[in-house]
C-alpha positions as CSV (number, residue, x, y, z in Angstrom):
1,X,-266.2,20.0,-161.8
2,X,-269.5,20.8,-164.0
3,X,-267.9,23.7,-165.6
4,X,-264.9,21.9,-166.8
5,X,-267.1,19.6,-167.9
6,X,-269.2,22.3,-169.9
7,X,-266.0,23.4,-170.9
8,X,-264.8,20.4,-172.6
9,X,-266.1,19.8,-175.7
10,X,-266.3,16.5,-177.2
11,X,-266.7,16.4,-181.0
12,X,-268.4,14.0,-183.1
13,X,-266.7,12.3,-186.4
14,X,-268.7,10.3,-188.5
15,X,-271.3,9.3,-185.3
16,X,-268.3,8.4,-183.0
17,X,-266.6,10.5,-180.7
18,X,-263.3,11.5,-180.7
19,X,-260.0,10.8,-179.5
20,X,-259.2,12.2,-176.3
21,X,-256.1,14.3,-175.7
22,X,-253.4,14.8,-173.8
23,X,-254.6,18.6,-173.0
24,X,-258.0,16.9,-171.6
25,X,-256.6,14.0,-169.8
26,X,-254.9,17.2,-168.0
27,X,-258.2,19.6,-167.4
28,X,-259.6,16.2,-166.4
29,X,-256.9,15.5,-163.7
30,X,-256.6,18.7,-162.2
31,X,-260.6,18.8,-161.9
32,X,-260.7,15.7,-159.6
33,X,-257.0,16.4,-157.7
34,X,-255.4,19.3,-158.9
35,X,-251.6,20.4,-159.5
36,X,-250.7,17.1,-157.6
37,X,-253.2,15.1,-159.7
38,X,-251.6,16.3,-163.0
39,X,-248.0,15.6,-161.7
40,X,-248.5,12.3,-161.3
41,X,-250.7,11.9,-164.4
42,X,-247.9,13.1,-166.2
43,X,-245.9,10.8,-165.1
44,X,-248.0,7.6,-165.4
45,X,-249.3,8.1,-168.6
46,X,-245.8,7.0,-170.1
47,X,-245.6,4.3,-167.4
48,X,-246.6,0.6,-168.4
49,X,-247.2,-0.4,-164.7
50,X,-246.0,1.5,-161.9
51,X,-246.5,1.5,-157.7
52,X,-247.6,4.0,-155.3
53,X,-244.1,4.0,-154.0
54,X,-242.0,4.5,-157.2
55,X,-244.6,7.7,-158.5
56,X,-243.9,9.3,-154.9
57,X,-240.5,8.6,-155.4
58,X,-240.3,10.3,-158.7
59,X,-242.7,12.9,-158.7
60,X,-241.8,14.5,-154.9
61,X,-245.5,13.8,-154.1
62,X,-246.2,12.5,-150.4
63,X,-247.4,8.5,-150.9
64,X,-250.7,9.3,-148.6
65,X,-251.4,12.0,-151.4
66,X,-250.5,10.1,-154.2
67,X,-252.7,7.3,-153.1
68,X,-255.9,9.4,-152.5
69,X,-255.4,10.9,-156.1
70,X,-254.7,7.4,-157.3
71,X,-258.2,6.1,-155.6
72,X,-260.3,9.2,-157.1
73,X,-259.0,8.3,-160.5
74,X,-259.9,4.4,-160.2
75,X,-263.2,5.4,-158.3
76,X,-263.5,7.1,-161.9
77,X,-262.2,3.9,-163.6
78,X,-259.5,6.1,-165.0
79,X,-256.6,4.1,-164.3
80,X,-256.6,0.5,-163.2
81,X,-255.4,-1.8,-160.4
82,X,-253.1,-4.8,-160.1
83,X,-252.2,-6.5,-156.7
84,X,-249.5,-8.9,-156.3
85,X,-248.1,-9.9,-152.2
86,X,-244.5,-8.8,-151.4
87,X,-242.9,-12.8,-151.1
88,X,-240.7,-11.1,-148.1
89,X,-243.1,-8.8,-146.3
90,X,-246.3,-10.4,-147.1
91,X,-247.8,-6.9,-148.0
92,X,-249.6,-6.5,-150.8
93,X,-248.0,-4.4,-153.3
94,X,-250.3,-2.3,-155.9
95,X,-249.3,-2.1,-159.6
96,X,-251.3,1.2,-161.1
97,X,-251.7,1.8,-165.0
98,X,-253.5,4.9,-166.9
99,X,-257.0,3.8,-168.9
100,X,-257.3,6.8,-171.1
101,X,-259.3,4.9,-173.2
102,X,-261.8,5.6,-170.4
103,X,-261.6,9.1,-170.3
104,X,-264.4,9.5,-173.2
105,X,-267.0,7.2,-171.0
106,X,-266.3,9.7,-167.5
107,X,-266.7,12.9,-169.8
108,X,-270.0,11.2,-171.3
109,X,-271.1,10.1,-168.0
110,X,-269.9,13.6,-166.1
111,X,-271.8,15.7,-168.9
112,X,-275.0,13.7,-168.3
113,X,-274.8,14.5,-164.6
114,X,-274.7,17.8,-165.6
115,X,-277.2,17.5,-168.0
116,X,-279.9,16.2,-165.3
117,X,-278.6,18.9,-162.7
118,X,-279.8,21.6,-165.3
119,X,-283.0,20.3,-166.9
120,X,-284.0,20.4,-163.0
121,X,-282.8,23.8,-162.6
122,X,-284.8,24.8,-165.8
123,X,-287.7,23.3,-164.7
124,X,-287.4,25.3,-161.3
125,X,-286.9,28.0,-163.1
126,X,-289.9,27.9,-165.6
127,X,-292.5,27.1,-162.8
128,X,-291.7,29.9,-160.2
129,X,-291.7,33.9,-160.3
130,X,-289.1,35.5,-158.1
131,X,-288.6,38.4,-156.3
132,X,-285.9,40.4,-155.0
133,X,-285.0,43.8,-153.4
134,X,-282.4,44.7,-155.6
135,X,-279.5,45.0,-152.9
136,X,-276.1,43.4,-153.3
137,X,-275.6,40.8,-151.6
138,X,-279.6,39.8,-150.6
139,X,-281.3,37.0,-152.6
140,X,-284.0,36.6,-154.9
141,X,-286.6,34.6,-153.2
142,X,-289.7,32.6,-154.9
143,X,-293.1,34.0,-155.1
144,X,-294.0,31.6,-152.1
145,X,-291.4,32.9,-150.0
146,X,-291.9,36.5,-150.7
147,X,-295.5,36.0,-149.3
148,X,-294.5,34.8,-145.9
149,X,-292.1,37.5,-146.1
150,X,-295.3,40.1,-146.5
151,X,-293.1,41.0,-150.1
152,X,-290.1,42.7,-147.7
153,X,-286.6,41.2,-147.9
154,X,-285.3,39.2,-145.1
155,X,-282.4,40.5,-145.1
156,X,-282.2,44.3,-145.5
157,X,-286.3,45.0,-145.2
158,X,-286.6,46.8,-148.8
159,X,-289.8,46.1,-150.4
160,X,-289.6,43.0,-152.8
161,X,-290.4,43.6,-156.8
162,X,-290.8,41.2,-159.0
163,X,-287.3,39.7,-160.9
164,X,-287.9,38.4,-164.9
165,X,-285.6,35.3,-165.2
166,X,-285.8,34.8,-168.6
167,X,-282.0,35.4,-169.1
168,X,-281.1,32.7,-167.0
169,X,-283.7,30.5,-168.6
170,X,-282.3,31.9,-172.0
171,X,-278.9,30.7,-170.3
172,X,-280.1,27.2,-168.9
173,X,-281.7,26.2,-172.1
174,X,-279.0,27.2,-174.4
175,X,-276.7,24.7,-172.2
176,X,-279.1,21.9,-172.0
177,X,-279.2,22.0,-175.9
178,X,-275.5,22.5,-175.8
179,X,-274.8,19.2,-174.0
180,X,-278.0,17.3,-175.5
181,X,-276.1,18.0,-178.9
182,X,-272.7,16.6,-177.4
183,X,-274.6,13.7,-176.5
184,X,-275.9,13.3,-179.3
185,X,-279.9,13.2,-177.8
């Protein structure tokens, strides 16, 4: 999910975002419920109001599936609810409808998840040296763990040397500026 949302790139106009598009909308879907997820999205999006029932019907998608999808998205306030009661059964029947005009506030709030996830990364990064005993598939370790570890891998036993991070502090900081522009901080 955070590299789509790294992917996705929401430009500024005049101080105010952008439209969305139909080609996010998508990347969006299939992040939170994949080729099912974008099925039905398809479909909905030139729907007014339609039920559970009639997008299994139409899209070949099992109704237990299409409801989960259809509960991520309005977890995500991406589409909306209506509930009226079936005057025969007494069931409640559920009336769904695509909110793309939310899809900017998820991508904003999504990308400032993202945003708080790195900066604490970063900060981990800047305050500790690593080590590692340059063997695929073993770990770099912090300078704290390395001493319990008497500087020898736990893994393999090679000596530990010391590992320079600052490529992926490089990396980190050129991403938090990244998404600090998008958001316009």
């Amino acid at each position: 999910m955070e590299a789509l949302l790294l992917i996705i790139s929401v430009e500024r106009n005049q101080g105010m975002l952008s439209t969305i598009d139909d080609a996010t909308l998508m990347k969006v879907a299939a992040a939170l419920g994949e080729e099912e997820a974008v099925t039905l999205i398809e479909y909905i999006k030139n729907a007014d109001e339609i039920t559970d029932d009639e997008i299994a019907n139409k899209t070949g998608i099992r109704l237990n599936s299409v409801r989960k999808i259809l509960y991520k998205l309005y977890d995500h306030s991406l589409v909306s609810l209506r509930r009226t009661r079936d005057p025969k059964t007494g069931w409640f029947i559920f009336h769904w409808k695509l909110q793309p005009d939310q899809l900017e506030g998820f991508i904003l709030s999504q990308k400032r998840r993202v945003l708080e996830k790195l900066n604490v990364r970063l900060e981990y990064e800047k305050n500790h040296d690593f080590y590692y005993c340059n063997t695929p598939g073993c770990k770099r370790v912090p300078f704290e763990e390395a001493v319990e570890l008497v500087f020898h891998c736990s893994t393999c036993g090679k000596p530990l040397v010391h590992c320079g991070n600052e490529k992926i502090v490089q990396k980190l900081s050129e991403k938090v500026d990244q998404l600090r522009k998008e958001l316009g901080e």
